[in-house]
N, C-alpha and C positions, 0 to 999 in steps of 0.2 A: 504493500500500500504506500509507503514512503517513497520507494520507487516510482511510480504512478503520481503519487500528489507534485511531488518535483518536477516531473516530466509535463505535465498539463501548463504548474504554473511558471514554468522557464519559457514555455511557447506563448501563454496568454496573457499572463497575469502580468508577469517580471518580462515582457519583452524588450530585446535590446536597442529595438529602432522604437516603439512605442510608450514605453514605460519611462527608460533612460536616455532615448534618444542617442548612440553611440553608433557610433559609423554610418552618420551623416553624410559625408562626403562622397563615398564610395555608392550610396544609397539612392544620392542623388543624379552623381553621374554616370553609373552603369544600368540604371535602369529604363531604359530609352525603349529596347526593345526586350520582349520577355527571353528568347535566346541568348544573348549575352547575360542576363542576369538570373539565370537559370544554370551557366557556368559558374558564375561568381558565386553564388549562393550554394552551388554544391563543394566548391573549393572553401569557402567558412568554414561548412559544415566539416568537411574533413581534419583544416587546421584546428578548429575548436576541438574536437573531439579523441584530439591526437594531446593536443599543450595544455589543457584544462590537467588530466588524471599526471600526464609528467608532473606540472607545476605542482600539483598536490603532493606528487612523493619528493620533489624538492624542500616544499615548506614545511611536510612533516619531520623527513629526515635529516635534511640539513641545515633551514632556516629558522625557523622558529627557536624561540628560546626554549633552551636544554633540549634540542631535537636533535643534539650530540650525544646526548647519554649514552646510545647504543655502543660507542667506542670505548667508553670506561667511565668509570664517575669521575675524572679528572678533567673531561669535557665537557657535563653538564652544566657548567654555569654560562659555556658560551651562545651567545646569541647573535646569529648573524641575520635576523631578518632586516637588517637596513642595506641588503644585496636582492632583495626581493624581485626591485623591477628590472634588477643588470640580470638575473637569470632567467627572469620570467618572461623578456624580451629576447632575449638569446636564443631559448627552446622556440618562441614564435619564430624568429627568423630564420632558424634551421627549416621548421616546416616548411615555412611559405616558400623557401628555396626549392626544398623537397620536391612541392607542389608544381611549382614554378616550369622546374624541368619534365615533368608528366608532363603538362600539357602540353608545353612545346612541341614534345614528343611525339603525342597521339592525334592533339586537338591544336592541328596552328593556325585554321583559322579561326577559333576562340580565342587561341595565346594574342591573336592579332586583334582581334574586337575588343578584349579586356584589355590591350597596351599597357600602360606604366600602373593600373589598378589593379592587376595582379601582383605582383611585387610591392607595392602599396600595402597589402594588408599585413605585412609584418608589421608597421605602424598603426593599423587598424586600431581604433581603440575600443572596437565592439570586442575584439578578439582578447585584449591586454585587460579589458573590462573583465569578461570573463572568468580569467586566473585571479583578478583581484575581488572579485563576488565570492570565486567560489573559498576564498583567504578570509573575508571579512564576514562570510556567514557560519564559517566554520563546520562544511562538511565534512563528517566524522570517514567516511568511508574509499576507495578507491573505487569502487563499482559506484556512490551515488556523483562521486567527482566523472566518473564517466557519462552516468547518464546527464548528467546538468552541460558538462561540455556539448553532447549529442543536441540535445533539446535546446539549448539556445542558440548553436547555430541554423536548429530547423524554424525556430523563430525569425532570426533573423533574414532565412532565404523564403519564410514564406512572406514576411514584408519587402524583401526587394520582389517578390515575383507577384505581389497585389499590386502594387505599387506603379512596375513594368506594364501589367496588363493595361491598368488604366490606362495608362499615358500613352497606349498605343491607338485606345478609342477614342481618345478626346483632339487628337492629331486630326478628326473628320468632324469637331463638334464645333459650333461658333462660341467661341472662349476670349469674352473683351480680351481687345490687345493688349492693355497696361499686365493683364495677368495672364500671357502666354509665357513657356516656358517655367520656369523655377517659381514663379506666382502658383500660378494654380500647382504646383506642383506641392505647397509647401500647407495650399489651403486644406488638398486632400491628405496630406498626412495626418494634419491635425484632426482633421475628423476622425478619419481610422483610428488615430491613437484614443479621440475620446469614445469607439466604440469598441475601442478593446479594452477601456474600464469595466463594459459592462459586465465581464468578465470576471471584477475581482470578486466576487461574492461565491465565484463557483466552488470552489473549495472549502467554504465555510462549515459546512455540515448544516444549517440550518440553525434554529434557537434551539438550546438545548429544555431539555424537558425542567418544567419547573417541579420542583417539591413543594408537596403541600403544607404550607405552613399550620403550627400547629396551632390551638384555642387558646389564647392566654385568657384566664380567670380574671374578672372585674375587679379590682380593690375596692377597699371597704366603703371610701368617699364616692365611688361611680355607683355602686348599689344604694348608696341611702340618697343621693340624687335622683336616682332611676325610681325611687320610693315616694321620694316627694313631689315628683313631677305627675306622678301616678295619681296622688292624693287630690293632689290639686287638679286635675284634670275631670277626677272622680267628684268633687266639692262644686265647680264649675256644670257641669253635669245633674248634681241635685237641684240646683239654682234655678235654671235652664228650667225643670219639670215642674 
């Protein structure tokens, strides 16, 4: 189930172009047509899902304070988490390298469509977001550090690929000129992002069930009130007849 609630809310809830807004640039400029950003978005996904679970057995085992221990108790007092973003950018830019040469490889005319935005995403900071989410939320596991890398690059490639589509059908729609381009481009995000709020509730569980509270007893002043009000009501009443 923890599994699953992560996975839902890295796509919906915690998205990285909707929630935190991170790798804007790349989001804006590679999304023209959905083919090119149907590339990029599956190259995220893979760099995310590769530097997330490393970055995590970097912070467990050698960053983090006393995440020396393992070498002896003569090293746990050291703390090198202020090497965090030299290593947690290094692992990204080994992938993106990685990556880089695949496509070339297989797919050159994608290496050619995405140009200097594939190499770009080692600077991404949807992707450096990531390793630092998954630092600052303190996921205990190396399988949930996978699945969170997994899912918010699927987050991320499903908002470059919503994103993409539209902007391929409003290229036929009459769009005042002051917001052609990056205008309406920036109108529609905003929207999407405030209808991927609607979202955040999905996980909630619902109101939890209330308990029934129990009967407290009157004190002695509420009962001889309750008596005299009685009285007087019942006196008002003789009156009356």
């Amino acid at each position: 189930m923890e599994h699953i609630e992560l996975f839902f809310k890295s796509i919906f809830i915690n998205n990285m172009i909707f929630a935190t807004f991170l790798g804007m640039c790349s989001y804006l400029a590679v999304s023209k047509k959905v083919a090119t950003a149907v590339g990029l978005g599956s190259a995220v996904i893979f760099v995310m899902a590769i530097t997330v679970p490393l970055n995590w057995l970097l912070d467990v085992y050698l960053l983090k304070d006393g995440a020396l221990a393992w070498l002896g108790p003569e090293y746990a007092q050291y703390d090198l988490s202020f090497l965090s973003f030299i290593m947690f950018i290094a692992t990204i830019a080994t992938m993106v390298q990685l990556v880089e040469i695949i496509v070339e490889k297989f797919a050159p005319a994608l290496y050619n469509s995405l140009g200097i935005f594939l190499p770009l995403i080692a600077v991404n900071c949807a992707i450096l977001g990531g390793s630092l989410f998954m630092q600052s939320r303190e996921i205990q596991t190396l399988g949930l550090a996978f699945n969170y890398g997994i899912s918010s690059g699927i987050g991320w490639f499903l908002a470059i690929l919503a994103i993409a589509a539209i902007r391929e059908k409003i290229r036929y729609s009459n769009v005042p000129a002051p917001l052609r381009g990056l205008g309406i481009t920036f109108i529609i995000t905003g929207l999407m992002a405030i209808g991927f709020m609607s979202f955040g509730g999905m996980l909630t569980g619902g109101d939890e069930a209330k308990e029934p509270t129990a009967a407290v007893a009157p004190t002695q002043n509420e009962t001889e009130v309750a008596q005299d009000t009685l009285a007087i009501a019942k006196n008002e009443k003789e009156t009356i007849e």
